[in-house]
Structure formats: C-alpha cells, structure tokens
MIDOPA-664903 format. One record per residue (C-alpha): residue number from 0; residue in one letter; y negated, z, x negated. Coordinates in nm, 2 decimals. Each point is the difference from the previous one (the first is absolute). Example, Ala and Ser with C-alpha at 12.3 -4.5 7.8 and 13.67 -1.06 7.14 Angstrom:
% residues 2
 kemar guke  north     up   east
     0    a   0.45   0.78  -1.23
     1    s  -0.34  -0.07  -0.14
% end
This chain:
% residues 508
 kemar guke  north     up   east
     0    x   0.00   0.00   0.00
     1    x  -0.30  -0.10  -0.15
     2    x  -0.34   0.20   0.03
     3    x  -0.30   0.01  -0.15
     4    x  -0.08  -0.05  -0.40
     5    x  -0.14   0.21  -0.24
     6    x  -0.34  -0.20   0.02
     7    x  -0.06  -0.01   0.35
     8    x   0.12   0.39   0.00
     9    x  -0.25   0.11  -0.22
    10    x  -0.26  -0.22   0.20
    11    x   0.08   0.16   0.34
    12    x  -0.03   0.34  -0.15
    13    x  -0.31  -0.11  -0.17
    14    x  -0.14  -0.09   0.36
    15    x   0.15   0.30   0.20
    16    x  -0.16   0.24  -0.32
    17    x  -0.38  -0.18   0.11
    18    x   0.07   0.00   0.40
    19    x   0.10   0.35  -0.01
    20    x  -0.33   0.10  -0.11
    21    x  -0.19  -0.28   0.19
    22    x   0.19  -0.05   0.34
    23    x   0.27   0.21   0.11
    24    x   0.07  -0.23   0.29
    25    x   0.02  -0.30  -0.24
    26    x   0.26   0.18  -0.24
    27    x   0.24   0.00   0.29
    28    x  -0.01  -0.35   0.08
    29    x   0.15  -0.08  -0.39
    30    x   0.33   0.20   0.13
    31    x  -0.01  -0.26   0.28
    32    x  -0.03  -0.31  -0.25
    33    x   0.25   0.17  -0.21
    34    x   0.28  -0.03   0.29
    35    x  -0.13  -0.40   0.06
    36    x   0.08  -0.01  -0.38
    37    x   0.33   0.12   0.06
    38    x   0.08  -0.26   0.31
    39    x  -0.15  -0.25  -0.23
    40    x   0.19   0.09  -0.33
    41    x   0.34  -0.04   0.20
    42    x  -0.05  -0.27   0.18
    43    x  -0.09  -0.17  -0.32
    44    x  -0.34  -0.10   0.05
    45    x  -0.19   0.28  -0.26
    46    x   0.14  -0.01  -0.37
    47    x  -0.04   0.39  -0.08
    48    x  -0.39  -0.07  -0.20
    49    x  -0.13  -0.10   0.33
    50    x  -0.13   0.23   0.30
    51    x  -0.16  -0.08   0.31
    52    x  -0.27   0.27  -0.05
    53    x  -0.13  -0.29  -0.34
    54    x  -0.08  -0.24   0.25
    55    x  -0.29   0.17   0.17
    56    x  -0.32   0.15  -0.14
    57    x   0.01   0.33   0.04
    58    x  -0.40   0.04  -0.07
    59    x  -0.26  -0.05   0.27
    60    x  -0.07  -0.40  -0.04
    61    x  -0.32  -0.19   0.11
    62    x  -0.04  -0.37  -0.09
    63    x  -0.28  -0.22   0.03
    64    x   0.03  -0.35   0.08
    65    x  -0.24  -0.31   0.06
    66    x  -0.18  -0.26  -0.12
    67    x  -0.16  -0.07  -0.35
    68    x  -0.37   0.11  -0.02
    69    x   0.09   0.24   0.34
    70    x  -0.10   0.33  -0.17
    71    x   0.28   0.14  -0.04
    72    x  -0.03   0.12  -0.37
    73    x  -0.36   0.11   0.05
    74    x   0.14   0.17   0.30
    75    x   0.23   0.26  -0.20
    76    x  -0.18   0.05  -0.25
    77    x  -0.25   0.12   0.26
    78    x   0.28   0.23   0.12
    79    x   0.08   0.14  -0.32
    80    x  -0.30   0.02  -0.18
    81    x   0.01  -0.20  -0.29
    82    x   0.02  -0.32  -0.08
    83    x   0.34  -0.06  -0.07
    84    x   0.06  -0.35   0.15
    85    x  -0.16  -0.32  -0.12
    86    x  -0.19  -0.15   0.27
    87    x  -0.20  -0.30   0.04
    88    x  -0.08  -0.34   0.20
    89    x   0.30  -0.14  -0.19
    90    x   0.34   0.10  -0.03
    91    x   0.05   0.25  -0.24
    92    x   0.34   0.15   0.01
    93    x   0.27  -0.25   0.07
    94    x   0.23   0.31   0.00
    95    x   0.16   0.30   0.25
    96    x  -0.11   0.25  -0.14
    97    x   0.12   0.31   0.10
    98    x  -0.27   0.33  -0.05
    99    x   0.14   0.34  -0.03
   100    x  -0.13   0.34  -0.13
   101    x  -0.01   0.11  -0.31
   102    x  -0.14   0.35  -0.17
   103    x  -0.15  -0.17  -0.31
   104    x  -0.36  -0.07   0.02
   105    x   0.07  -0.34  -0.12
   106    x   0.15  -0.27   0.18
   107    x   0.29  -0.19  -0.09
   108    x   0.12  -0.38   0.08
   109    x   0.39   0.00  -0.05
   110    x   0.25  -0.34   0.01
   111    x   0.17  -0.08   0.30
   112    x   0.36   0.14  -0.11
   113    x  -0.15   0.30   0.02
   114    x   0.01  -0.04   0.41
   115    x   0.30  -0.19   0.01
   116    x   0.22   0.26  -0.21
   117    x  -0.14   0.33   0.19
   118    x   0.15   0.09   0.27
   119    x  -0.26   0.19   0.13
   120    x  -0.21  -0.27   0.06
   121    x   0.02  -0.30   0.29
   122    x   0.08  -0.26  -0.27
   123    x   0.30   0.14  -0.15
   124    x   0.25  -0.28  -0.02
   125    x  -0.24  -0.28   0.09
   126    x   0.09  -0.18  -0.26
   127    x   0.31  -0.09   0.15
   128    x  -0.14  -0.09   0.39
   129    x  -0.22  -0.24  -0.17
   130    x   0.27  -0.13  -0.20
   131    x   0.17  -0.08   0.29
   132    x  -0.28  -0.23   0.21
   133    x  -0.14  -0.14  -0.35
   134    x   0.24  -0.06  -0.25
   135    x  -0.16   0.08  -0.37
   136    x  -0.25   0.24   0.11
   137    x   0.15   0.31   0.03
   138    x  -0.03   0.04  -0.36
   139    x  -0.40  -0.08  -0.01
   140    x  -0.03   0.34   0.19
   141    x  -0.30   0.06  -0.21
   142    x  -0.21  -0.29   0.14
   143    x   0.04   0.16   0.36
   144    x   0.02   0.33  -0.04
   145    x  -0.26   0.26  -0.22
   146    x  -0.06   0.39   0.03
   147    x  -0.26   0.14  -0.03
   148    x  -0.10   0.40  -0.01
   149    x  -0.34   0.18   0.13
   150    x  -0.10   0.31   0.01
   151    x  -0.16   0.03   0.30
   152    x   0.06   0.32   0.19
   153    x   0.02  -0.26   0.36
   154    x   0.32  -0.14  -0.13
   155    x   0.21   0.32  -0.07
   156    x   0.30  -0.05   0.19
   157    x  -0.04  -0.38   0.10
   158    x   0.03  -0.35  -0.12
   159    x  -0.20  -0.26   0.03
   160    x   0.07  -0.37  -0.07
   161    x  -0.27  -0.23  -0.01
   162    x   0.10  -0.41   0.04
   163    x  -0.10  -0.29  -0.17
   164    x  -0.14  -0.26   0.29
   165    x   0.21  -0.09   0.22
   166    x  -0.09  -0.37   0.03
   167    x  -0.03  -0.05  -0.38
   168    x   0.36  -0.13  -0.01
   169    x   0.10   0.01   0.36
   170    x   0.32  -0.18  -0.03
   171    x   0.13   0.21  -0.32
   172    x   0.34   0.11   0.17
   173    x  -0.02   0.32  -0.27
   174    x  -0.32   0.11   0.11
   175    x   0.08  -0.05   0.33
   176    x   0.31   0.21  -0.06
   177    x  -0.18   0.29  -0.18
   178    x  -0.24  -0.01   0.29
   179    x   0.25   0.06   0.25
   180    x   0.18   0.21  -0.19
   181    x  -0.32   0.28  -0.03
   182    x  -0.08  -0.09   0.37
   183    x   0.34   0.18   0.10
   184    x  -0.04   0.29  -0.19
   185    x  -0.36   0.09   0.02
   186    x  -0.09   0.26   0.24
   187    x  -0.33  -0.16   0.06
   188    x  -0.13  -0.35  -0.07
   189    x  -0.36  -0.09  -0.04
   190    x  -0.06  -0.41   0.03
   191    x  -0.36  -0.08  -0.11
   192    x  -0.16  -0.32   0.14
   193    x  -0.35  -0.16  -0.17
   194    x  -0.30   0.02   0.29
   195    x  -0.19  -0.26  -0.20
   196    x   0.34  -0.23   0.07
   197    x   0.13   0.13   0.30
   198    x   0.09  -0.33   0.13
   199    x   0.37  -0.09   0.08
   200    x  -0.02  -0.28  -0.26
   201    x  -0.01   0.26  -0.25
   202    x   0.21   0.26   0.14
   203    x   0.30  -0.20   0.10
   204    x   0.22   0.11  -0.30
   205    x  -0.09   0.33   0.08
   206    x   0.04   0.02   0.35
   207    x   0.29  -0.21   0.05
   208    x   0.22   0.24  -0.21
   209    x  -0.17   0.31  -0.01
   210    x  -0.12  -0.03   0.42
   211    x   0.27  -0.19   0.17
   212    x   0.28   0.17  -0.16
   213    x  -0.08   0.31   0.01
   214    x  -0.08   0.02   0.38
   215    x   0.35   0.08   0.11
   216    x   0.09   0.21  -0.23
   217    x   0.10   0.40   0.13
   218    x  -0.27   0.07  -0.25
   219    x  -0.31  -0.16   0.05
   220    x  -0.19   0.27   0.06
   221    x   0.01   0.06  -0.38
   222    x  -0.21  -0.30  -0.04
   223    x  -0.42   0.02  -0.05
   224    x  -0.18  -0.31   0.08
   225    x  -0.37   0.02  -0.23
   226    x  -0.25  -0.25   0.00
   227    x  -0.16   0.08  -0.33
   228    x  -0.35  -0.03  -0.17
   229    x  -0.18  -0.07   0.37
   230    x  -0.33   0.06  -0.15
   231    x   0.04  -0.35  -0.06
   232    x  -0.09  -0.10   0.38
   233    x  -0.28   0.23   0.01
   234    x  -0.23  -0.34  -0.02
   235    x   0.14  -0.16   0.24
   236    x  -0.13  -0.09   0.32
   237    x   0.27   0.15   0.22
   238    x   0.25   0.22  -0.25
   239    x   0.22   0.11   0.30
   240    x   0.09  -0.36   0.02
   241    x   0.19   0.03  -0.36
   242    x   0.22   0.30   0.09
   243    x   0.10  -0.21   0.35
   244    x   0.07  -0.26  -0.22
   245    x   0.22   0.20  -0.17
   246    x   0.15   0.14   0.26
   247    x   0.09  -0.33   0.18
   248    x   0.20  -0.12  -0.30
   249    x   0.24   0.33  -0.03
   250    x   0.03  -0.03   0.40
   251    x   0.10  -0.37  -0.09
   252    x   0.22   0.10  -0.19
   253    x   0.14   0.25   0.27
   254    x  -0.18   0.32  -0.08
   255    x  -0.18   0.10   0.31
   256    x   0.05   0.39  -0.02
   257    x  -0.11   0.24  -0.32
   258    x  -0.27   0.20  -0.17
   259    x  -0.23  -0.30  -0.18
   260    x  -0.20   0.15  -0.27
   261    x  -0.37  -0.16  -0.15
   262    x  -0.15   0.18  -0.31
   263    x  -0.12  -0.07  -0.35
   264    x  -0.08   0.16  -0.33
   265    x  -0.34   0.17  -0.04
   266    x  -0.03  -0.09  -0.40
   267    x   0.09  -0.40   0.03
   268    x  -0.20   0.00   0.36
   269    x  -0.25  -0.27   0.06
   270    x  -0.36   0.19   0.13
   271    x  -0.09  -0.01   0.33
   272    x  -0.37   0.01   0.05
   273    x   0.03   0.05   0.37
   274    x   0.02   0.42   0.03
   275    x   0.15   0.00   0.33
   276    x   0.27  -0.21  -0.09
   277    x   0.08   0.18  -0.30
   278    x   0.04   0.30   0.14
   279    x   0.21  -0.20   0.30
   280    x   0.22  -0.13  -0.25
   281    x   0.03   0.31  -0.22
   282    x   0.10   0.21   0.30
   283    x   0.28  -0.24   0.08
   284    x   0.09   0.00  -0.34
   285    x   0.02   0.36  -0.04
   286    x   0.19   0.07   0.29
   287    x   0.26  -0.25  -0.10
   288    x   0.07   0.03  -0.37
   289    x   0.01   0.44   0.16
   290    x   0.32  -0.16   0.24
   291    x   0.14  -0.22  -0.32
   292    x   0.00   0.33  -0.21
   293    x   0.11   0.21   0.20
   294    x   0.31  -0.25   0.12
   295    x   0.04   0.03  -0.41
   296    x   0.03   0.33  -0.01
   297    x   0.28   0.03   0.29
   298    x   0.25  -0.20  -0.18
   299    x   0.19   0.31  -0.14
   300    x   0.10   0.03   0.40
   301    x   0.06  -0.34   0.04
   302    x   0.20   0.00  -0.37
   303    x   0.23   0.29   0.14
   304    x   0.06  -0.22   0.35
   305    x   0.05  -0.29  -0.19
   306    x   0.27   0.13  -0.23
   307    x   0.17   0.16   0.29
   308    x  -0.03  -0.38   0.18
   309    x   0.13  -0.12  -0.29
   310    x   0.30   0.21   0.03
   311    x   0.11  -0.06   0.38
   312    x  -0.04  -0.37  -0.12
   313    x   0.20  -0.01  -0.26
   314    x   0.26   0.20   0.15
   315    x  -0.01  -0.22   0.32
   316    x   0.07  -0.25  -0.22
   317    x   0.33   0.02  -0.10
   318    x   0.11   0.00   0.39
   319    x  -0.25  -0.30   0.05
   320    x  -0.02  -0.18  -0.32
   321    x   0.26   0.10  -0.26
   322    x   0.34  -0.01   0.21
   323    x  -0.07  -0.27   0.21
   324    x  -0.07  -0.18  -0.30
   325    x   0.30   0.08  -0.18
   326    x   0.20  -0.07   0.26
   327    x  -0.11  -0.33   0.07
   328    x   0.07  -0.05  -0.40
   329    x   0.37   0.12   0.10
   330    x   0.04  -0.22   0.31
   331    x  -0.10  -0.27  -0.24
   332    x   0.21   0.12  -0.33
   333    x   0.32   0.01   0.26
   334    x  -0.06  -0.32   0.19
   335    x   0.01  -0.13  -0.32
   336    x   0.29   0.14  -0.20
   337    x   0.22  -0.06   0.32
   338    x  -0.10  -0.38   0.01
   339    x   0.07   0.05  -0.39
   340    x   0.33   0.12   0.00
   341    x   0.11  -0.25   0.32
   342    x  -0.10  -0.28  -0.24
   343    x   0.18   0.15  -0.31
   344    x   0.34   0.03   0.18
   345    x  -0.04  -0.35   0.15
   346    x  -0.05  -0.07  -0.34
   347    x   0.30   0.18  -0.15
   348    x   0.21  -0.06   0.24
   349    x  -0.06  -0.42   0.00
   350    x   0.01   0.03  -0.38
   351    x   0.34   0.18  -0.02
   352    x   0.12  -0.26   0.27
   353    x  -0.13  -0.26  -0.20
   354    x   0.13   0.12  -0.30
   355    x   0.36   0.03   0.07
   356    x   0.02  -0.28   0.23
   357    x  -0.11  -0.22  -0.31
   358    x   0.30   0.14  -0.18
   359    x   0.25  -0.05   0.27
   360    x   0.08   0.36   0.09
   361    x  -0.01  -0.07   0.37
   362    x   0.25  -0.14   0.21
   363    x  -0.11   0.00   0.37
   364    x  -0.17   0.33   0.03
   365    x   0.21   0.20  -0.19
   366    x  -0.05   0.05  -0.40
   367    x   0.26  -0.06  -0.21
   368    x  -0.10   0.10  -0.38
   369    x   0.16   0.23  -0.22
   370    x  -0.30   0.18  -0.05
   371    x  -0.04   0.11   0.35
   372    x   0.36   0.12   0.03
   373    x  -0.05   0.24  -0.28
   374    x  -0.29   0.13   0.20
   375    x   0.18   0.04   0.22
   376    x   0.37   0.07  -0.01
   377    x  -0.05   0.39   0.00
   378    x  -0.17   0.19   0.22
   379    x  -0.21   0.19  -0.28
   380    x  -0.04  -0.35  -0.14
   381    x  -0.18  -0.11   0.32
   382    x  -0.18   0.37  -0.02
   383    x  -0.16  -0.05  -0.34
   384    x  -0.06  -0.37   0.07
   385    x  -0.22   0.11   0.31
   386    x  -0.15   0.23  -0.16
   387    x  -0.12  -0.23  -0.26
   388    x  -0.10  -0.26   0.23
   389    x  -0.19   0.27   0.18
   390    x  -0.19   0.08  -0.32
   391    x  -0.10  -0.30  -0.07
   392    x  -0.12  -0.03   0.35
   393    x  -0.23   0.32  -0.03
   394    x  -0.16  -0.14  -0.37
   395    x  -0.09  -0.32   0.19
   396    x  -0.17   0.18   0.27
   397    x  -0.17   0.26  -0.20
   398    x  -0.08  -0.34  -0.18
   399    x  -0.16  -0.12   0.33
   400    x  -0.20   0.31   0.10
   401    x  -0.10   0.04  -0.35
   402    x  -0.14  -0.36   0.07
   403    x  -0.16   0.04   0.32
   404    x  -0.17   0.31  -0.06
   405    x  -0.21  -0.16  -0.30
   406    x  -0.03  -0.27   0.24
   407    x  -0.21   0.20   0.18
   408    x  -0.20   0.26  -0.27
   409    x  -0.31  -0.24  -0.02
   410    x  -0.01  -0.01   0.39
   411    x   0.05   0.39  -0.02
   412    x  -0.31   0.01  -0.23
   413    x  -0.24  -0.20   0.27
   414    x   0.09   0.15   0.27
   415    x  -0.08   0.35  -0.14
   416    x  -0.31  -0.09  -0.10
   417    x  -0.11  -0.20   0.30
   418    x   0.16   0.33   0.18
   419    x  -0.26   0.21  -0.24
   420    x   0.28   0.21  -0.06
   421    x   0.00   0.21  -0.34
   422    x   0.25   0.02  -0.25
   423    x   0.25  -0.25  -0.05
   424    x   0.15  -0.18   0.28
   425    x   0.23  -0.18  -0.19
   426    x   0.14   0.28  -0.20
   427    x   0.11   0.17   0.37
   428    x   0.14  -0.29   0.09
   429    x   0.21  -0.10  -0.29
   430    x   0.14   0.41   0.02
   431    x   0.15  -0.08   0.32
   432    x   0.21  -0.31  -0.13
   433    x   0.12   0.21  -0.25
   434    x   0.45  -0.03  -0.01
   435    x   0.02   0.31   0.16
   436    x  -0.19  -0.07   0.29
   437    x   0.14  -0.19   0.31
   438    x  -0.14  -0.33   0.08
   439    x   0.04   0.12   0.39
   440    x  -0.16   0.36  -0.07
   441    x  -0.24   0.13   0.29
   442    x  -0.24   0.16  -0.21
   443    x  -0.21  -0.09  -0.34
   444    x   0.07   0.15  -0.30
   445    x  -0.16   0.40   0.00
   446    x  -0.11  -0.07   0.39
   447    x   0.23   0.33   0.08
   448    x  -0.01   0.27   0.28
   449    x  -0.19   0.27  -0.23
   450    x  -0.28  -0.27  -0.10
   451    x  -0.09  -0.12   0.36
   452    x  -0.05   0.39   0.01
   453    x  -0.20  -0.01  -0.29
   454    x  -0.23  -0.31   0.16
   455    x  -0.03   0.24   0.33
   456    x  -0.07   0.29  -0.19
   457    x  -0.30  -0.17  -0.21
   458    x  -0.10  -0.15   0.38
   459    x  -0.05   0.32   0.12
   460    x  -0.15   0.19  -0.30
   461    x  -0.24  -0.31   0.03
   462    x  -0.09   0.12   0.39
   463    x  -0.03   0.43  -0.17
   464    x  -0.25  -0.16  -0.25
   465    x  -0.21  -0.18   0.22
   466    x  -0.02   0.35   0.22
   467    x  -0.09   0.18  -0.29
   468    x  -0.30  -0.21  -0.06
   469    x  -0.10  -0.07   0.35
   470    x   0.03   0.43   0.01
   471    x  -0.20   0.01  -0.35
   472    x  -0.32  -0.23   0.18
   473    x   0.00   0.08   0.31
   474    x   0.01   0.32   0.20
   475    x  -0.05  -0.09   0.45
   476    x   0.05   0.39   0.03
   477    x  -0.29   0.10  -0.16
   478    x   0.22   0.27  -0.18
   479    x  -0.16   0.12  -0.36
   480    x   0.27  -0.09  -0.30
   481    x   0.06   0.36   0.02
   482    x   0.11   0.00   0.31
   483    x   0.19  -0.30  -0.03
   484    x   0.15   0.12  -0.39
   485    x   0.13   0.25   0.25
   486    x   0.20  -0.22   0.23
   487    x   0.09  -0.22  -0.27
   488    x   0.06   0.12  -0.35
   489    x   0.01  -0.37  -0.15
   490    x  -0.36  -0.02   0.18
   491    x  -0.16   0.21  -0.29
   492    x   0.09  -0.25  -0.26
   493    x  -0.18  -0.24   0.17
   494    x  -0.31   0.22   0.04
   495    x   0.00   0.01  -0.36
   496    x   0.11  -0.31  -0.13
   497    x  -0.32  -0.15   0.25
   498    x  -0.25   0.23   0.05
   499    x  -0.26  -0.20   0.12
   500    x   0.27  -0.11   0.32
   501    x   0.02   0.34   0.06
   502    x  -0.36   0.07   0.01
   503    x  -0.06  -0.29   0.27
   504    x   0.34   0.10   0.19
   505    x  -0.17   0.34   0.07
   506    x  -0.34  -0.17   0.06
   507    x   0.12  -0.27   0.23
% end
C-alpha cells in the first residue's frame, strides 16, 4: 500500500505547523486532503511526492487582470505604498508576477522556478500544465513567471499577482493557460479596463475571455469590474456617456448584473480646473477604491471558503470525474482485448489447421499423426498437453491486453486533462490492467468499500467546515462570543482566530 513520501510528508507537516498557528479551522481540512491522498494513492492516480493539498494556494490570493496601459501597476503600488511595479503608457512587464511579503526592507525580484517548485504558491508545478497545451515552453518558466517580495505591511498574509496585458499576445495559448490557471484559484479578481479606450474595439481580447467566460461560473462574484484612470473624461462634454459606453460592451458580452467600479490615481491624474467636478469625481473615487480595499481585505474569509470549495470539489470528483472516467477506459481496454483474443484464436486455430493440413496429417476430420497420438495416448499425456496448450493461450492473451491497454494510455492522458482531473489518469488506469486484475472486474483498482467511505467522510467534513465559518461571521441570535463559546466550545477558536467577525457578530 503506497502512502505518502518523505517529501510531501515533511511538506504537509510544514503546512499544518503554519495553520496551526494561523487557522485552526484550516489545519483540519489537511487531514481531509490527506484521506483524498490515500483514495488517490491506491487507485493509482498520486505517486507518493504528490498531494492534493499542493495543488491549491493556501494563502489569500488576489490577481489583477486587464489591459495594457489600464492602471493596473500604478494601481498596487498605490495599495502598497511603494513603488514596486513598473508602470507606464507602454507595456512594461511582459511577466506574472506574483508579489508576496517579505520582512526585509528591500525588495527582491526572484526567477520563475522559484513559483513553479514551491508548493506553497499557486504556480507550483506549472511548468508542466504549460507543457502540456504548448509544447517547449514549460521549460521557459522564467519568461512567464517572476516573484517579487515587498514589504508592505498591506500585503501580510496575501498575494498579489499583477498580469502583463492581456491583449498583448492574445492568442499565446501559455498565457492564456497561466491566466486561467490564476483565475481558478484566486479568491478575488480585479480586471482593469482603460477609460481613455473604453471602446469595444479595444477591449475585445479582454472582455471576450475575461467577461463572457467568466459569467457562469459558481464564482463570479469574485470578480471586480474597474474602469480606471476616469480623470481622463473629465473634459468631455458628457463623461457619463464613457462609463455607458462601457457598460454596454460587458452587457454585450453578457454581463448585465455586478458592482462596476470607476476611479483613478491621484499622483498620474490629469487636473480638473472645474472644482465642482473635482470634488464630484473625487467623492466617487473615494468611495470606490474604500469598496475595492475593503473586498481586499476580506479575502482571508473567502481564502478559508475557497479551500473548503476546493475540497468538496475534488472529492466529488472522484464519484463524478475520476471513476466514470476509468471506467470508460476499462469498457474500452476489454472491448478490445476480447475482439483481440477472438482474432488471435481465429488466427491459431486457422494456422494449426493450415499447418497440418499442408503436411497431410488429416484424413477427413480426424488427425492422424504420430505426434498427436503421443499427446494423447495417456490420460496424463492429454493432462499435460492441455495444460500447455492452455499456457500458451493465457501468454497470448496477456499479450493482447498488454496490447490494448497501451492502445489506450495516450487517450487516458486527454481525457484526464480535458476532465481537469489531477494526477495521473493514465497511471490508474494502466493499475487496473494489471495480470492480477480481472478483465470483467466491477470496480477500478483502490475504488473499495472503505474509500467510498473516505469520499463521504471528506463530503461531510466539507459541510462541518463551512458551519464553522458561517458560525465564525455570522451570529442571527445576537448572542456575545461568550455566550455562544458557551454553547459551543469549538466557537471560541473562532472568536480568536477572527476577531474582528466577532466584534461585528455581537454588533449586528
């Protein structure tokens, strides 16, 4: 039975050791992604260095998307108070780059395989995705990928990743890849458009992958729409007209419903001579860079949701994804070794035919050779001569399901990844054509009795988790954390681990 290796081991404890004193609530969810790793390691998709709690960030993540020239490097280095980012009317960084803090004074810009062999980071391994998709660039990680470190007291306990622009290289299937890939495990997204280009024409990279795809997804919400660097309009005869423009293309694109945002920076600001407009657009500024912040300094809740998503999806997938898919690759595997070995004794048995029949050993339907009566002139004779035949007969079908089943490991590999399933789907499926398994078995490989409990177990630690944090921000009895410590011992924790949540339950 295969578990988990010494280097994922000491990684898990590393992690448990820093949610222990961070989350509570988060540390048990790793005991949860340790029993997927066990279903996973015996069904054969997990080698024993791989873990389902590597594939997801376990640090509060905000991205920032858009356009080139949209703001959105002047915009964090608003946020963290230095100047960080390059930023410019031209593109600058043709790079992820991935910002993180750090308690050195002085900031550092580190190599892309710095991300991609972390496992505490959301590119860990991303190498290989792009790999995939774009053959060759998986090992130019660097050219995507940078780190850099900050100091700034706004990013303890968050990560930020600013992109290059998006319609710089639209139709780059690795960029698009790495783009999708932060979208899905970002807790919130923030996708800057230009105001001085807030035409469709301009936008239609943008929106048509960043708007129309994203629409539908269970998490949209996550998603902050900002029209940036609006000063720009103050000179124009009707400046309403620009944000309706705005708006019009995203609801073209299908996005009628949302918060949209409109600010700019006060440093790279155009004047505006008008004093009444000023203050009218600094008001609406103000108020919504306060809603933008403030949505940025929530996504420690939304991180703890999202992991505990993360886990009910993953564990629902082995009931949706994983064993249907293997399956099918068994169906398959079978269909084919069957049709195999049918052709294989047609063949055989016309060859022997042939064979003797060319040498005259037949006479009617009976043979007549000296050969065959020595075969059979005793009954153990005839025993051993079966049995031969019989074990020649089991090495040409293990000959024909070894065939079929590599038949069928490139098709194993495309379906897993059009699945989006992790780990290897090949290697699970290749364990169930293994000699000792049955061709007609009813169950894959590891699919047993006591690991469908484990799926149901992690399914309903998933639904305890979620009431812990639902109990942890918000309180409809209007009981103090005191009170409620008191009914519920685990409540404390929570009063601890978020103090301001408990401060608004009891003010609510």
């Amino acid at each position: 039975m295969r578990g988990a290796g010494p280097v994922i081991e000491t990684r898990l404890k590393h992690l448990e050791a820093h949610l222990e004193q961070e989350n509570p609530v988060l540390l048990t969810t790793v005991q949860s992604f340790r029993e997927l790793d066990t279903v996973a390691y015996r069904m054969g998709l997990f080698n024993p260095e791989q873990s389902y709690a590597t594939h997801i960030p376990w640090w509060p993540l905000i991205s920032v998307l858009g356009t080139f020239s949209a703001g959105k490097s002047t915009f964090i280095n608003h946020y963290l108070g230095t100047k960080l980012q390059r930023s410019g009317n031209q593109a600058v960084d043709d790079k992820f780059t991935v910002i993180c803090f750090s308690n050195q004074s002085t900031s550092h810009a580190l190599p892309g395989v710095a991300l991609d062999s972390d496992p505490r980071f959301p590119f860990y391994k991303v190498s290989s995705e792009i790999e995939k998709v774009a053959a060759g660039e998986g090992s130019r990680i660097d050219a995507y990928l940078q780190l850099k470190t900050s100091a700034s007291p706004t990013l303890r306990g968050k990560i930020l990743i600013d992109s290059p622009g998006f319609d710089a290289d639209a139709q780059r299937t690795s960029t698009l890849k790495i783009t999708d890939h932060i979208i899905d495990l970002s807790d919130l997204v923030l996708v800057f458009f230009d105001a001085r280009h807030p035409e469709p024409g301009a936008m239609r990279d943008t929106l048509d992958h960043l708007v129309s795809k994203t629409i539908n997804r269970q998490d949209s919400g996550k998603f902050l729409y900002i029209l940036n660097q609006i000063d720009t309009t103050a000179r124009e005869d009707n400046p309403e007209e620009v944000v309706a423009a705005w708006q019009r293309a995203m609801g073209d694109r299908g996005l009628t419903a949302g918060r949209f945002f409109t600010i700019y920076n006060d440093e790279a600001a155009n004047p505006i001579p008008d004093e009444a407009l000023r203050r009218r657009y600094e008001g609406k500024r103000d108020v919504d860079l306060a809603d933008i912040h403030e949505r940025m300094e929530q996504v420690e809740i939304e991180r703890a949701y999202r992991i505990v998503g993360s886990l009910e999806k993953t564990a629902r997938g082995f009931e949706e994804k994983v064993v249907p898919a293997i399956n099918q690759l068994i169906a398959k595997w079978r269909k084919r070794t069957l049709f195999g070995d049918v052709i294989m004794a047609v063949l055989l048995i016309g060859g022997f035919i042939g064979i003797t029949s060319r040498l005259g050993h037949w006479e009617g339907m009976q043979l007549k050779a000296g050969w065959w009566d020595s075969l059979t002139a005793t009954p153990m004779s005839m025993y051993f001569s079966a049995l031969a035949a019989y074990l020649l007969w089991l090495a040409v079908h293990y000959g024909v399901r070894h065939l079929a089943a590599r038949s069928l490991t490139r098709a194993a590999d495309r379906l897993g990844q059009k699945l989006g399933i992790r780990g290897s789907l090949k290697a699970a499926f290749l364990l169930n054509t293994k000699p000792w398994r049955s061709i007609f078995s009813r169950h894959p490989a590891g699919w047993s009795r006591r690991n469908r409990r484990r799926i149901q177990q992690a399914l309903e630690d998933a639904d305890r988790y979620v009431q812990d944090l639902n109990d942890r921000f918000t309180n409809p009895s209007g009981n103090t954390p005191l009170e409620l410590a008191a009914a519920d011992p685990d409540t404390q924790h929570m009063a601890e681990s978020f103090p301001e949540a408990a401060k608004a339950g009891t003010t609510s």
